[in-house]
C-alpha positions, 0 to 999 in steps of 0.5 A: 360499763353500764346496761341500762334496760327499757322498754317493759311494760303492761300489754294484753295477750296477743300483743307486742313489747320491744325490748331495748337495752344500752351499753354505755361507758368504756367499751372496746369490744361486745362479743356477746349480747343477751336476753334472760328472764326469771321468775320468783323463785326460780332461775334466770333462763336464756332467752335469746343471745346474738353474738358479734358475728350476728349469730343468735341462738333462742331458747326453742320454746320462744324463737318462733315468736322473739327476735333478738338484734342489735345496733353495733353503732349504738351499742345497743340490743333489742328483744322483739317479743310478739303474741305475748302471753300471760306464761311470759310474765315475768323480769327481764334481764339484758347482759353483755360480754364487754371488754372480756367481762359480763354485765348485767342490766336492772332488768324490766319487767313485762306483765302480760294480761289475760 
């Protein structure tokens, strides 16, 4: 089993990024899916989960301005991160509890400029 990232980039304050990340390989069942951040030196926070009945949970300080969702048929989660500012700047990570174990992606980076 594998999660493969995308979707990070540059973009100005104020604007918009979609994040998406793709299980693939063995799969049988995804119980849980998720987004976390981390910044240098610091530790991997929840950004946003969704679980296989489709309820989320957000980290209270983002929910107002991300989305989290997923594409059961693609195996496939996405983070909606609308009015980005430079505080959100930082490496972002997908992972997935698939078939009774947890998986990480490579984690993508989203720079926010001032």
């Amino acid at each position: 089993v594998q999660l493969q990232a995308s979707g990070g980039g540059l973009v100005q304050a104020g604007g918009s990024l979609r994040l998406s990340c793709a299980a693939s390989g063995s799969i049988f069942s995804i119980a849980r899916m998720a987004w976390y951040r981390q910044a240098p030196g610091k530790q991997r926070d929840l950004v946003a989960d969704i679980r296989s009945t489709g309820r989320t949970e957000y980290a209270d300080s983002l929910k107002d301005r991300f989305t989290i969702s997923r594409d059961n048929a693609k195996n496939t989660v996405y983070l909606q991160m609308n009015n980005l500012n430079p505080e959100d700047t930082t490496v972002y990570y997908c992972s997935a509890y698939i078939n009774f174990a947890t998986y990480w992606g490579q984690g993508t980076q989203v720079t926010v400029s001032s």
